[in-house]
Structures are given as structure tokens and as C-alpha cells.
C-alpha positions in Angstrom: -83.1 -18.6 25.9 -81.2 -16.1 23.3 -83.0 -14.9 20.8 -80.7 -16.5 18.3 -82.0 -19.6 19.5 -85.7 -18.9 17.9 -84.2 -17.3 14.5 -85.5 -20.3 12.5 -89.0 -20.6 14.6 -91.8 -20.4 11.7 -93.5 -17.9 13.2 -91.6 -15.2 11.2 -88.9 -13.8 14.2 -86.8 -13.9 11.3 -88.6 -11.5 9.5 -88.7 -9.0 12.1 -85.2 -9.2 12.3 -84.3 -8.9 8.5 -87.0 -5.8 8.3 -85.1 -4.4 11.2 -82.6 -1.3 10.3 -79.7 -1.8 12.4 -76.5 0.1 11.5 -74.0 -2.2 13.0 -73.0 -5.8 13.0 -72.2 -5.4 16.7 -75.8 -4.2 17.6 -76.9 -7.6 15.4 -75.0 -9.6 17.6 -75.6 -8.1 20.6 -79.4 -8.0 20.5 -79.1 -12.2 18.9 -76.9 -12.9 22.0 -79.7 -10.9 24.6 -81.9 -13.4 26.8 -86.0 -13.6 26.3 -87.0 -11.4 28.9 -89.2 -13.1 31.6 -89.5 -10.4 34.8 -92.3 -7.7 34.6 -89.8 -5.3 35.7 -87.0 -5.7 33.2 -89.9 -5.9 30.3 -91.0 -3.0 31.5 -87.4 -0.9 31.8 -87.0 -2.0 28.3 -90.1 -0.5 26.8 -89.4 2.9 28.7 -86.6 3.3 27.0 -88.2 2.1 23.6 -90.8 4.6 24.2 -88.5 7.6 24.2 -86.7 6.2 21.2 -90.3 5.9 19.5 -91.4 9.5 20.7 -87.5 10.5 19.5 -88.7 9.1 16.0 -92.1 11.1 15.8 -90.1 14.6 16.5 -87.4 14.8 15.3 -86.1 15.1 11.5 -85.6 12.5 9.7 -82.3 14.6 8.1 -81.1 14.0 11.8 -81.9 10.7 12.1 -79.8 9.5 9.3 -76.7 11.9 10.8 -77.2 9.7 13.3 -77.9 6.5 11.7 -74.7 7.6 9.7 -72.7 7.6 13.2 -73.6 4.7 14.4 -72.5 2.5 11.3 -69.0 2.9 12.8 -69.9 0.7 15.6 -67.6 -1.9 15.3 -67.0 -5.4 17.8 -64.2 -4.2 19.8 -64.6 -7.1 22.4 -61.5 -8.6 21.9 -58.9 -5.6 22.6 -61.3 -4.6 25.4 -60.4 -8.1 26.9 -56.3 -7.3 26.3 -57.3 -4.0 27.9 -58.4 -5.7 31.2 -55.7 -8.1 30.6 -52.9 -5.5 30.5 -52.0 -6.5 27.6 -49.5 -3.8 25.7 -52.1 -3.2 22.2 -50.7 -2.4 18.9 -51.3 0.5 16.6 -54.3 -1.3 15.3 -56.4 -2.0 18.7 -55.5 1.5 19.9 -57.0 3.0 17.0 -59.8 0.4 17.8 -60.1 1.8 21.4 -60.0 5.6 19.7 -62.6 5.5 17.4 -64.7 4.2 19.5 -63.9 6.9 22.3 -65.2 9.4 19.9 -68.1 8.0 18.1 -69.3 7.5 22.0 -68.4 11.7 22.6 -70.1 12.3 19.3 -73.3 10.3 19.5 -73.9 11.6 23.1 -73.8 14.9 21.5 -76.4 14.2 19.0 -78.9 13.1 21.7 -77.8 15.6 24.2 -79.1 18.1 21.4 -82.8 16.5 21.4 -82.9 15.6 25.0 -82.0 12.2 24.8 -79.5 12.2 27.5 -79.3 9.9 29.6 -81.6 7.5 28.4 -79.0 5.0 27.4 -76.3 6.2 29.8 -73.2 6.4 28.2 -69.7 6.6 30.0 -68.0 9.8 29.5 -64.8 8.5 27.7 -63.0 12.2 27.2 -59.7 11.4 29.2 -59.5 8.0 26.6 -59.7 10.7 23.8 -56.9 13.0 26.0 -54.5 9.6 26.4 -54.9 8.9 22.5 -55.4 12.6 21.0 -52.4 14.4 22.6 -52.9 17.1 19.7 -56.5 17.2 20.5 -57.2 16.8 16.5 -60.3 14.8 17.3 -59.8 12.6 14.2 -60.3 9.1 14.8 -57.1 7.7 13.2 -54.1 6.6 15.6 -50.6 7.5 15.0 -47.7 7.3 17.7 -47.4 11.5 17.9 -43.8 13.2 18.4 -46.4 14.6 20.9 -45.9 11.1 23.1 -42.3 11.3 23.6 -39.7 14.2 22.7 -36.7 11.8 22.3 -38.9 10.3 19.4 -39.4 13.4 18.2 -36.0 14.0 18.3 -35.0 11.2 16.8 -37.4 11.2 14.0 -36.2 14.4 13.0 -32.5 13.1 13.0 -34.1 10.8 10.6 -34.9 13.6 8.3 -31.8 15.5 8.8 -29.3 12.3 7.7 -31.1 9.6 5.9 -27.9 7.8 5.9 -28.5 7.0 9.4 -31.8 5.5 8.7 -31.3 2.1 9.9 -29.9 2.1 13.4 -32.3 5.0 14.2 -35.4 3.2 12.8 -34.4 0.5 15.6 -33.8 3.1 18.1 -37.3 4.8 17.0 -39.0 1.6 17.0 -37.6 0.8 20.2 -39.4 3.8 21.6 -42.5 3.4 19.6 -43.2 0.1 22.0 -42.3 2.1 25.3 -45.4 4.2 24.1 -47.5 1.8 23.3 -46.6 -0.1 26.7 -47.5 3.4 28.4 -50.4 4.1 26.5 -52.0 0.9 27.3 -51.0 1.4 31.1 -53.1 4.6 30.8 -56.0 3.2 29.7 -56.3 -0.2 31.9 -58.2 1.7 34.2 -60.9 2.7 31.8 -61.5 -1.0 30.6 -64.8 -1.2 32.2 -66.2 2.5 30.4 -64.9 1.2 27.0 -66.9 -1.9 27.2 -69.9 -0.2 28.6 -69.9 2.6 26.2 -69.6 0.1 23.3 -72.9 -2.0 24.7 -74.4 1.2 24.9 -73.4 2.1 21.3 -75.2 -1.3 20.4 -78.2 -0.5 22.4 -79.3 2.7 20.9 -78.8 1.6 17.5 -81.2 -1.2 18.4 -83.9 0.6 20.1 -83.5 3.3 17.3 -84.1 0.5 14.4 -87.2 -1.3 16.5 -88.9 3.0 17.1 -88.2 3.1 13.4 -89.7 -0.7 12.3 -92.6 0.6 14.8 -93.5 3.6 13.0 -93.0 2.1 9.4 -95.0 -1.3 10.3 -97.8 0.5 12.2 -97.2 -1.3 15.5 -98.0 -1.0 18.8 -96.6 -0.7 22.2 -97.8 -3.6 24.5 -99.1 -3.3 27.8 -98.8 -6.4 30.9 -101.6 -8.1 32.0 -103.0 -7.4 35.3 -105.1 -10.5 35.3 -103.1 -13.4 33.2 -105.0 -12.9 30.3 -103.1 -12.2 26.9 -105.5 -9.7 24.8 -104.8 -8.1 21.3 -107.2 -6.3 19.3 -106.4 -6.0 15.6 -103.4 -8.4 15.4 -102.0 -8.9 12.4 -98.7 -10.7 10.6 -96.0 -8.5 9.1 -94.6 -10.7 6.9 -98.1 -12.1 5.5 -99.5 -9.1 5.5 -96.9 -7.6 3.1 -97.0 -11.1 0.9 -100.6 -10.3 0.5 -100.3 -6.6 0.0 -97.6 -7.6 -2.7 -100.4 -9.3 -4.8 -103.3 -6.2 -4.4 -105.1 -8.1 -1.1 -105.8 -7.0 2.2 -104.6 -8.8 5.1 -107.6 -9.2 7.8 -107.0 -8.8 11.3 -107.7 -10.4 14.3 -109.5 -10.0 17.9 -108.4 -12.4 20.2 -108.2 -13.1 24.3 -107.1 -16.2 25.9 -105.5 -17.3 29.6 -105.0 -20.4 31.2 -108.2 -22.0 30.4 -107.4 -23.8 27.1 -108.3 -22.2 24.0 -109.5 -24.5 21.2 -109.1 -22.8 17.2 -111.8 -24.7 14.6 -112.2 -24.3 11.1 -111.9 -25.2 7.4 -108.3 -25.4 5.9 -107.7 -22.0 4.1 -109.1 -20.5 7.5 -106.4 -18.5 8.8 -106.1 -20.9 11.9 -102.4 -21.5 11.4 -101.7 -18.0 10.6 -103.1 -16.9 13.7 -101.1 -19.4 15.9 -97.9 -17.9 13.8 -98.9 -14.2 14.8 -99.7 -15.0 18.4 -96.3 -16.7 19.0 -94.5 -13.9 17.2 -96.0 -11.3 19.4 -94.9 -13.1 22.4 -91.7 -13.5 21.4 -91.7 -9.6 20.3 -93.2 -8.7 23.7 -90.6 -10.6 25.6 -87.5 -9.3 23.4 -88.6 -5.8 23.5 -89.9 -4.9 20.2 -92.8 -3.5 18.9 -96.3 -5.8 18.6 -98.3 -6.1 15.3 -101.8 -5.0 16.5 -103.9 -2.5 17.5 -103.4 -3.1 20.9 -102.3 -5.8 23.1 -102.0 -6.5 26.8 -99.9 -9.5 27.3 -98.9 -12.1 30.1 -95.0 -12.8 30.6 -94.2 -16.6 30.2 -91.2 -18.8 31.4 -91.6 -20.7 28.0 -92.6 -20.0 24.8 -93.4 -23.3 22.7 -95.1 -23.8 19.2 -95.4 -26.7 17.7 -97.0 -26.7 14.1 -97.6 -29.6 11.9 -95.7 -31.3 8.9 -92.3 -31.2 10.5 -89.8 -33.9 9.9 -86.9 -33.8 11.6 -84.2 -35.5 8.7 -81.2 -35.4 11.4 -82.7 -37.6 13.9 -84.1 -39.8 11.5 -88.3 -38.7 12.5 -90.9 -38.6 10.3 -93.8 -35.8 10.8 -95.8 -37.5 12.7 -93.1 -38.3 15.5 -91.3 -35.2 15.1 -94.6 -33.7 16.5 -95.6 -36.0 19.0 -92.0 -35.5 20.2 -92.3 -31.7 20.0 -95.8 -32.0 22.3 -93.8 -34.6 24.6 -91.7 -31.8 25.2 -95.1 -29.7 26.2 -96.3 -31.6 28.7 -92.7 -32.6 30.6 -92.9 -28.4 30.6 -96.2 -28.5 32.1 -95.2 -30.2 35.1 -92.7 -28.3 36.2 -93.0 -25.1 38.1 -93.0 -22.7 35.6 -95.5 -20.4 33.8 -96.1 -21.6 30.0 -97.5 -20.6 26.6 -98.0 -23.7 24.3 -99.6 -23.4 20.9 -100.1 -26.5 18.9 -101.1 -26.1 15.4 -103.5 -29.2 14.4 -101.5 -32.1 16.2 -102.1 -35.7 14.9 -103.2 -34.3 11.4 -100.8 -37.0 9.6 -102.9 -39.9 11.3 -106.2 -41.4 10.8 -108.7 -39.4 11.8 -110.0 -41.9 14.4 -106.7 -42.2 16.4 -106.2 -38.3 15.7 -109.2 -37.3 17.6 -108.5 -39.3 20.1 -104.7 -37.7 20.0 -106.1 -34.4 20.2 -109.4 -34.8 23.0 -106.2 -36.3 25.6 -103.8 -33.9 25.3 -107.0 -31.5 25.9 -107.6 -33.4 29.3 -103.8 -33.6 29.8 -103.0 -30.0 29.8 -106.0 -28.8 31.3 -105.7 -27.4 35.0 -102.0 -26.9 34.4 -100.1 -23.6 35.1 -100.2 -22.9 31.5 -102.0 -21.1 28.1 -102.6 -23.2 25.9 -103.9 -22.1 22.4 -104.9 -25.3 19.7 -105.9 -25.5 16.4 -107.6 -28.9 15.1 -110.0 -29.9 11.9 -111.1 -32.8 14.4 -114.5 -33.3 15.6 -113.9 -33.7 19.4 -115.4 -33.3 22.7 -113.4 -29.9 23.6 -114.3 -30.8 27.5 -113.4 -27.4 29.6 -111.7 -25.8 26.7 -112.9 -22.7 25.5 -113.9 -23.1 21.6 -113.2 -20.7 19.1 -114.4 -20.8 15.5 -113.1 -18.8 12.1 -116.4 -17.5 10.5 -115.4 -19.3 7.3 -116.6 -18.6 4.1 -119.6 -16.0 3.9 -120.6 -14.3 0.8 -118.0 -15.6 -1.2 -115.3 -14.6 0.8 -113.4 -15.9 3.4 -114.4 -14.2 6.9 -110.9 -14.8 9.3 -112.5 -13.2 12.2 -112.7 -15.4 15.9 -116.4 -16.2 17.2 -117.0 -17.7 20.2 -118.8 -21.2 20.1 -120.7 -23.6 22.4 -118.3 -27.2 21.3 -115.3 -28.0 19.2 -117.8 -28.6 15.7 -115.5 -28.1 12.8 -117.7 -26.2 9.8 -117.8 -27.9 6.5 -116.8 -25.5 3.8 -114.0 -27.2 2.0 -116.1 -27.6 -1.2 -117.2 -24.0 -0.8 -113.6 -22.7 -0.6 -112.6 -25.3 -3.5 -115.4 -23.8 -5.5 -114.0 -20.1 -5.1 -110.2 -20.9 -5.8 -112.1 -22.3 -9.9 -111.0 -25.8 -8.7 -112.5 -28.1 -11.6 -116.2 -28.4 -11.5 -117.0 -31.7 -12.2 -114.3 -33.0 -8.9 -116.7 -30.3 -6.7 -119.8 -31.8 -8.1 -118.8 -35.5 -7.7 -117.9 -34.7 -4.3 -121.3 -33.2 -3.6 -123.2 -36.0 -4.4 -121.2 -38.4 -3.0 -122.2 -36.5 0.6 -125.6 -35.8 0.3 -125.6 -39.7 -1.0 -123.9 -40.9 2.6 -126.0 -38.6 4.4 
């Protein structure tokens, strides 16, 4: 799976991504095009070089950082006259300017991180014999031009052109004649180098990536995760960016989060308004994060590497195939428990499943998939406003609504009892008084 294949999850990847300073529309592409991580080891190569980006960040000045956040916005997707390169194809004026730039933006950005002892942490090809075949002047400007410096007959011949303009037009076709016999060479020259071009370019596109994500890190206060040792996912302070900011944007504080879970299911109660959704978004955002290198929105986190990432929240109609919410879901949590029997190691959170049916059949719905799921090689993270017999499933509660205020923290709890605050919270948001009242009466009348 690419990470262009989750853009539109509603967990808020999306978010990250827009927040995210990247220079270049090559480094965009590149990272949507890289695959979801799922080996400890590569996880772990990626956030060492993240962490000297990060530490690169803290020192430096931020003067510096824009010379070379200024560099690196002439990145530019040079894939396709790399492939003529390594097709020794004969490239025109434009594509060997193309392969020149890029030559010494690569010299001049490894200068820039030489200077601060970044060397070597994304290794860049040395492309100076590129910039020798291209610059025979050795002007160092990144324009292309065929140069009397190629070829002294068409040096001489362009000053013939000077000396008897009369001439012009059969020595225009004897110049351009020689022009293509350059270009031909030139191209010859740099075959060989095919494989440093296109490495140096994916370089180019990986430190303006890891640059942007040290950047969002410092700017969004996140963390740097470490892997569980004991397949349990743990984050202390988690929060969401994006609801975090909304809230921010209208004077409130977003409240964070404490949170553990493994493979022993993991059951979320509480009253609508309790966060419960919110915290399923945040907890397959950070997994996604974790497992495409970026920084995690928490305090701290230690977090277990899965084969499959799945969330399926509620209220999702699917207009192409003709499904309605309720079997847009059910079709979405089909596709959970296929997962489950194969041989691979899965995250599944389900937000409220079977909250579009009657609440008979939807308790029902929600105590099987319980059993279902349970044993397998999987997390599994629920939220329901069900009463149900949670079985082996650990049961987690949202305080809920304590001195007039919504509490969003996690407690631990003995069964899957969902609290009853609904009038409570209707009460505090001025819903009208005599609907609240009515509402009252009519339960302490069927109780």
C-alpha cells in the first residue's frame, strides 16, 4: 500500500500532508508513491535519518534553513529524460539543461549540509564530471547552451556567420548540422552516469521530505515514536492535529489522551459528544504516521508494526456501488474479518458498527464480531453506544460529563455499560428546556 492510497482516509492523513512544507512537486510525488512501511528495520533506518533532520532543525538557523529550503524548490521531475538517458536516446537542448540543473542543485545542496555536518546522511552521488560534460566553461550556471567550447569547427563557423551575414543560410544548416553531432556526443557522455542522475534526484526528493516532516515536528509539538518490545501500542498524551487546531481556532483546548491496547480487544464506551470517534481517528493516523515515517501527535508513543491498517467508521455510503450506510459498513467489517484469517498481523478499528440498525439486531451485530475477532492475530480497537456483554474484551470508558464539562480521558471498566449523559450534554450545549424536561420524565416514568 502507497500512501496515496489512504489520502482520502477520515482519519486526517490528508491533513498532515497539506500542513507539510515540501518544496518540490517531485518530493510530493515521491513520498505519495512510497509504500507503508511494515519491517522494524526499514521503520527504524527511516527515523534515524529523521532524527538528524529534526536535531538539524533545532541547531541550525533558521536564515539557513530557508537558503536551503530556497535550493530545493528547483527540484524538478526529471524522470522522463533520465529514462532517454538509459535509453541512449540523443536529448535536446531542453533535457540537457534538465540533466544540468539538476547536476548542480545536487553539488550545491551537498555543500549546504556538508557545512553543518549533514553529510552523508542522505548520500548523494557526486555528479561533478556531469557538470564537467555540460559546463565546459566551468561557469557553474545552470542554463544549457551548445558552447563554441564543444566543437571548434562550430566555433568557427559561427563566427563565419558573424563575419558575412550573407552566408547565413547554408551555414545555419552546416551549424545546425554540428549542433546535433554535440548533442549526440554529449548524451554518449553521460549514459554512463544514468544511474547517479536518478539517484541523486531521489535523494534531492528525500531531504526535502525529511526536512518538511523535522520542520511539521517542531511546529506541531510531536514526538518521535519508539517500537514495541511486547506488541502493545502505547501513547501518552495523543492528540489530533487537525481537531486540535479547529478547536484552538474557536478559543478551546483540545484534551489529550492516555491510551494502551494489544491484541486483546479493546472495547471504547460512552455518550455521543464523547470523543470516542475522535480517538479512533487519532489512533489510526498515528499508525499510519508511524508506518510512513513522520512524526506522532503525542507525548510519547511506543507502537507495534502492522501488515494492515483498517478503519471503518460509521455513516458511509458508498453512491458508486449503489450501498447504503449500513451495507457499506458491514461490507467494510467483511473485509476485516477475511483479513483476520489470513496470516498477517492486523490493526482494525471500527467506530460504532451497526449504529444505523435497531438497537436489538445492533447489539447483537456488535457482541459477534466481538467473539469473531477475538483470539485472532490482530488489535482490535471498537467503539459502540450498545449495551453488550463485551466477553474477553478489555472495556474502556470516556469519563463523560463531570462538573459541567466534558471529561475525554480513558478509564478502565469492569463491562461494556454505556453511561447515560445524553440529557446532561443536551442540557449544556442550551438545547430547549422543555424537550430536556419532557425527556426526563418520560425516563424516570419507564423506570
Amino acid at each position: 500500500m502507497q500512501l496515496k492510497n489512504v489520502i482520502e482516509s477520515p482519519c486526517g492523513i490528508r491533513y498532515m500532508l497539506d500542513q507539510l512544507e515540501l518544496q518540490s512537486g517531485f518530493a510530493r510525488r515521491w513520498l505519495l508513491d512510497s509504500p507503508m512501511m511494515t519491517s522494524s528495520e526499514d521503520i527504524a533506518a527511516s527515523y534515524a535519518v529523521l532524527h538528524r533532520f529534526d536535531e538539524f532543525v533545532n541547531r541550525v538557523e533558521p536564515l539557513f534553513i530557508n537558503t536551503l529550503n530556497n535550493k530545493l524548490c528547483g527540484l524538478k521531475d526529471i524522470r522522463t529524460t533520465i529514462k532517454n538517458l538509459y535509453n541512449h536516446a540523443v536529448l535536446d537542448d531542453i533535457e540537457l539543461f534538465e540533466v544540468k540543473h539538476l547536476a548542480i542543485l545536487a553539488t550545491d545542496v551537498t555543500r549546504l549540509l556538508q557545512e553543518h555536518g549533514m553529510d552523508g546522511v542522505v548520500e548523494i552521488p557526486a555528479l561533478d564530471e556531469v557538470i564537467s560534460i555540460l559546463d565546459p566553461d566551468g561557469m557553474k550556471i545552470a542554463t544549457f547552451y551548445i558552447y563554441d567550447s564543444y566543437c571548434a569547427q562550430l566555433k568557427d563557423l559561427r563566427a563565419q556567420m558573424r563575419q558575412h551575414p550573407e552566408q547565413q543560410d547554408d551555414l545555419l544548416l552546416k551549424a545546425s548540422e554540428l549542433e546535433d553531432g554535440v548533442r549526440k556526443d554529449l548524451s554518449q557522455q553521460l549514459h554512463p552516469f544514468a544511474t547517479a542522475i536518478e539517484e541523486a534526484q531521489l535523494a534531492l526528493a528525500r531531504i526535502d521530505v525529511n526536512l518538511a516532516k523535522a520542520m511539521q515536528i517542531k511546529q506541531m509539538g510531536m514526538t518521535f515514536p519508539m517500537p514495541s518490545c511486547d506488541g502493545i501500542t502505547r501513547y501518552q498524551a495523543m492528540f489530533h492535529p487537525q481537531v486540535k487546531e479547529a478547536l484552538a481556532s474557536r478559543g478551546r483546548e483540545f484534551q489529550p489522551v492516555d491510551i494502551a491496547f494489544g491484541e486483546q480487544p479493546t472495547l471504547i464506551t460512552g455518550a455521543n459528544m464523547g470523543g470516542k470517534t475522535v480517538v479512533l481517528k487519532t489512533l489510526t493516523l498515528c499508525q499510519l504516521l508511524y508506518q510512513f515515517g513522520f512524526g506522532i501527535p503525542a507525548a510519547s508513543a511506543q507502537i507495534a508494526v502492522k501488515d494492515e491498517i483498517y478503519f471503518c467508521i460509521g455513516d458511509e455510503q458508498s453512491v458508486e456501488k449503489g450501498l447504503s450506510s449500513f451495507a457499506a459498513e458491514m461490507k467494510n467489517i467483511d473485509a476485516v474479518i477475511k483479513a483476520s484469517r489470513e496470516n498477517k498481523k492486523l490493526l482494525a478499528l471500527i467506530d460504532e458498527p451497526a449504529r444505523t440498525t435497531n438497537p436489538t439486531e445492533g447489539a447483537a451485530l456488535v457482541t459477534a464480531l466481538l467473539k469473531v475477532l477475538a483470539g485472532k492475530d490482530m488489535s482490535l480497537v471498537m467503539t459502540t453506544h450498545y449495551d453488550i456483554e463485551p466477553g474477553d474484551a478489555r472495556c474502556l470508558r470516556v469519563k463523560g460529563f463531570e462538573n459541567g464539562a466534558m471529561d475525554y480521558q480513558l478509564v478502565e471498566v469492569q463491562d461494556g455499560e454505556v453511561p447515560h449523559e445524553a440529557l446532561n450534554i443536551a442540557q449544556s450545549l442550551g438545547i430547549d428546556s422543555e424537550w430536556i424536561t419532557t425527556a426526563r420524565t418520560l425516563l424516570e416514568t419507564s423506570n
